[in-house]
N, C-alpha and C positions, 0 to 999 in steps of 0.2 A: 702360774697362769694369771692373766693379767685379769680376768674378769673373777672377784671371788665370790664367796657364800659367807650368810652369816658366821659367826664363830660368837659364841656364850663365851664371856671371862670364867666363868664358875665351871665349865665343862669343857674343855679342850678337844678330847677323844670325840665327843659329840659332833664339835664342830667340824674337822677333818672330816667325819662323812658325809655332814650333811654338804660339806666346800668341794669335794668330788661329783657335787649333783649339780655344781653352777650354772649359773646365767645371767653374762653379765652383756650389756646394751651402751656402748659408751657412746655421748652426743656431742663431741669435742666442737665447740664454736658455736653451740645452740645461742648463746648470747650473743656473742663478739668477737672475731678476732681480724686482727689486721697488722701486717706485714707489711710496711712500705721500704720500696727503694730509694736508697739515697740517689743523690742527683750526679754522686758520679760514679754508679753502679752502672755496670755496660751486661746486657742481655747476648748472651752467643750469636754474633751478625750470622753464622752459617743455618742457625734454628729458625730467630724467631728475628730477622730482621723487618725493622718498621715501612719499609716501601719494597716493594715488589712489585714488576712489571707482570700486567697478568699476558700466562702464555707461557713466561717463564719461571715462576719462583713459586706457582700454587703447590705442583709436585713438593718441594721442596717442607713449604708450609703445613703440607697433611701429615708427611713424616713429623714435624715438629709438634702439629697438634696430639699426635700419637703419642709419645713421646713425653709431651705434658699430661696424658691420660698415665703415663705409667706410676706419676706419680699418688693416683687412688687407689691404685691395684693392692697397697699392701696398709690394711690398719697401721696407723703410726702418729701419734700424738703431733708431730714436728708439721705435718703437712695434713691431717685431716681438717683443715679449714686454714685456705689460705688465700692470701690479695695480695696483691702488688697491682702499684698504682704506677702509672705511666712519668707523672710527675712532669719533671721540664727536660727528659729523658730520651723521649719523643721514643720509647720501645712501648712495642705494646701493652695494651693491660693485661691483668689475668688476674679471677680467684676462681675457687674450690671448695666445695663445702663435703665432708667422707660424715656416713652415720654406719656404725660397724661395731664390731663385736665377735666371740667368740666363747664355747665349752667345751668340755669335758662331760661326757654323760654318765660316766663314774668309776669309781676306782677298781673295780670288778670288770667294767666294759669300757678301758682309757678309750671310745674312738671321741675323735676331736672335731669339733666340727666350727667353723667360721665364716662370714659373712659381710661386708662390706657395700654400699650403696652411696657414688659418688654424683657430683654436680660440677661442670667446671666450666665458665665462659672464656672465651680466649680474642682478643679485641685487634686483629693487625690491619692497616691498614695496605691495597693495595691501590696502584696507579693504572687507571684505564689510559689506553694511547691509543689511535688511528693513525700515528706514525707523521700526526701532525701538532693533536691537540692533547693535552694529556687530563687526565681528571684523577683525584685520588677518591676510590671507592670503599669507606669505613664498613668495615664487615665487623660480625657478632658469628664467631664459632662455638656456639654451644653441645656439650658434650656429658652424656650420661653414661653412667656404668655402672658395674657392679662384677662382683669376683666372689665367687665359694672357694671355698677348701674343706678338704676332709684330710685329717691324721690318723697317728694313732700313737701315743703314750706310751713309751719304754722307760720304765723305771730305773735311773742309776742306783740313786738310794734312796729312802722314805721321802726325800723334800726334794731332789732334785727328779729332769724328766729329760728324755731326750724326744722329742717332739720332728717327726719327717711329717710335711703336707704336701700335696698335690693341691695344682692354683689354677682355677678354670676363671677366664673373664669374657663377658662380650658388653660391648658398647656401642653406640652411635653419636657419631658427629652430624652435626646441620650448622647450615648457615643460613643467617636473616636478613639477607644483603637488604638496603633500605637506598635505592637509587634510580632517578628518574629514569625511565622504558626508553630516553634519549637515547641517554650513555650507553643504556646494556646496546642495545641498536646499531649503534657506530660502531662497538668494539668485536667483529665479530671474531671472537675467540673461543673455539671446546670448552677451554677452564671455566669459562662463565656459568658452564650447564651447572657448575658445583657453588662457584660466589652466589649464584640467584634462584636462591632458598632451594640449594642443594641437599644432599646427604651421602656420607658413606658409614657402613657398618664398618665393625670390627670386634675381632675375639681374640684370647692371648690364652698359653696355655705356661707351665712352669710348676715350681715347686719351692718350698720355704725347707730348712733346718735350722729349728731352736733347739735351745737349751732353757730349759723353764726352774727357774729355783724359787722356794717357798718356804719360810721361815717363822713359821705363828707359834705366839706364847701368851702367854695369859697377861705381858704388861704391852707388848709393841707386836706387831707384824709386818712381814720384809718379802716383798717379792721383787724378783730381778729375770729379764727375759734378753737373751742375746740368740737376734734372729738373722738368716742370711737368705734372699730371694731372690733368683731368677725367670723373669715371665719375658717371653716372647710374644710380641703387638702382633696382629697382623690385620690389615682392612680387608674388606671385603663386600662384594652387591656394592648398594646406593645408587642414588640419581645419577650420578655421572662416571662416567667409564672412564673421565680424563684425569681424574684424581684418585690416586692411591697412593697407599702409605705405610710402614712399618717402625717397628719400633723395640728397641729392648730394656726391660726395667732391670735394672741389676741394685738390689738393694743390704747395704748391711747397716744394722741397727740395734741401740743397746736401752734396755726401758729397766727404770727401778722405783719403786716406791715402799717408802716408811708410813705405818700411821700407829698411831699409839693413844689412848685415852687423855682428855683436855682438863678431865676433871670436872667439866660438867655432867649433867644430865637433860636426858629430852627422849621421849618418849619410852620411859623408864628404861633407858638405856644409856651407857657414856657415850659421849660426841666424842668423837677422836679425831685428831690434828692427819692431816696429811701431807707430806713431803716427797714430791716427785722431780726425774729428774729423767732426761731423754735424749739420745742421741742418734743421728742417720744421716751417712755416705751414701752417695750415690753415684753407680757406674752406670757403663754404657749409653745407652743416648738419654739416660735421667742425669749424666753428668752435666753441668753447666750451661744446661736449654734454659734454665729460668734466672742464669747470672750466677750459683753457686752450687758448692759441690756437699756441702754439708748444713746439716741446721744442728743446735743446741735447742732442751727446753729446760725449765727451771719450774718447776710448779710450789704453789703452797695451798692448800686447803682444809674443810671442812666433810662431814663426812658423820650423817644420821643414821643410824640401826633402828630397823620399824621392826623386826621381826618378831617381836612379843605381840603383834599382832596378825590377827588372821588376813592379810594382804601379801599381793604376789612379788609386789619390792621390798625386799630385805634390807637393800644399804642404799641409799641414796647419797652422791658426791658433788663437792662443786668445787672447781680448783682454777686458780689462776694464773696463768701461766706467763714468761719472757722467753721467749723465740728468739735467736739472732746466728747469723751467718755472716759469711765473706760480702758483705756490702749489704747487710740487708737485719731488719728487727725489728720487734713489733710486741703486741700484747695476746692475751685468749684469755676468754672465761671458758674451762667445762665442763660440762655436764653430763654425768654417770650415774647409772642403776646397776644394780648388782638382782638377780632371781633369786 
């Protein structure tokens, strides 16, 4: 399980119970992270193409906005905070910031419970016409959400876990169109009810199968998670009736990390080194909406044990990460708590 519990060097068995009661809160990108497109990295013109006639291509663009939400649905180091910058590219922008996490409430009661809370702005621009004159009207599609799940822990052997969840999401899209009461005026088109500080909801439903392995000793400790997710988008309500959209996240993903004692000390505890490493594909329309079908992470960090003291964070993290895919790479700083 990717979020742990303290674990004592001097008590091993201790630690194992008390790492069954975890609580861990990951803030991947609290500092920084960014992901820029190279300049000849091409965005899927069927998704997220940068001019659209309104009337015909908003339809189009709600599915895509959908679509870009699938990819907050599922905690994942590679995309819990991300940017892509438009560049000389002329596709639109986009970032994401996920704050997420997950436990185990304990070894006697394996249910698994998880969490997720995203942010994502999505920047395309479309072109107003009155079949004369045309104008292009710069939109801000901003989009929240968030996704529960609950499992439940089937023991292969003592360290390994086989892990089924159920994936509940709901979200909202809006738009902050920012264009003179001319334009909207001339163009009279339904779609507009949605560009001019519209909204539409939506909710997604699905399920994850991990496999959770966990490997602690008294010099290093090794956790490795190999996850596969299917959630299905769907919109629904909102200000305009002319825009709806769907979407399906298909996600598979493989996360591992080493840490082991640095040889210092700090608050009467070893500092331990951490070495992360992260991978995720992605199917169905989270395939190549945002220019790629996979990311790489690479992490290195640091990694404080307060629990010799009476406070409710036990391990505090901070790691740095290289990000990079099929045309696309960037940097992250983040930031983890462990209960």
């Amino acid at each position: 399980m990717r979020s742990t519990a303290m674990k004592s060097a001097s008590n091993q068995l201790r630690a194992r119970r008390h790492r069954a009661n975890s609580r861990a809160i990951t803030c991947a990108g609290i500092v920084l992270i960014v992901i820029s497109l190279q300049s000849r990295a091409q965005v899927a013109p069927d998704a997220l193409s940068s001019r659209a006639v309104v009337g015909g291509n908003v339809k189009r663009h709600a599915d895509a906005v959908l679509a870009v939400m699938s990819y907050t649905t599922v905690p994942d180091v590679t995309t819990s905070s991300l940017s892509i910058n438009s560049g000389t590219t002329g596709n639109p922008g986009f970032g994401q910031t996920q704050l997420g996490g997950g436990f185990t409430l304990s070894k006697s009661f394996p249910l698994y419970l998880e969490g997720t809370l995203a942010y994502s702005r999505y920047d395309p621009t479309f072109v107003a016409t009155d079949g004369a004159q045309q104008r292009p009207l710069p939109t801000r599609w901003n989009t929240f959400s968030t996704t529960a799940g609950i499992g439940w822990d089937f023991h292969i052997t003592d360290e390994l876990v086989f892990r089924p969840i159920l994936n509940g999401t709901i979200g909202r899209v809006s738009s902050d169109l920012r264009v003179g009461q001319t334009v909207i005026n001339r163009v009279t088109d339904s779609n507009l009810q949605f560009l001019d500080n519209g909204s539409l909801d939506a909710y997604g439903y699905g399920g994850s199968l991990m496999l959770d392995y966990e490997h602690y000793r008294e010099n290093y400790e090794i956790d490795v998670e190999l996850r596969a997710t299917d959630i299905y988008l769907r919109s629904f309500g909102g200000s305009s009736e002319a825009v709806q959209g769907s979407a399906t996240a298909q996600q598979f993903s493989l996360w591992a990390r080493w840490r082991a004692p640095t040889g210092w000390h700090a608050l009467d505890r070893p500092v331990r080194y951490v070495l992360e490493t992260a991978y995720s594909h992605y199917f169905g329309d989270s395939a190549g909406v945002l220019g790629f079908n996979d990311l790489t992470s690479l992490g290195v960090g640091l990694e404080l044990d307060s629990s010799r003291y009476p406070v409710v964070i036990t391990r505090t993290r901070l790691i740095a990460r290289y990000v990079f895919g099929h045309n696309v790479h960037g940097v992250s700083i983040g930031f983890a708590v462990s209960f």
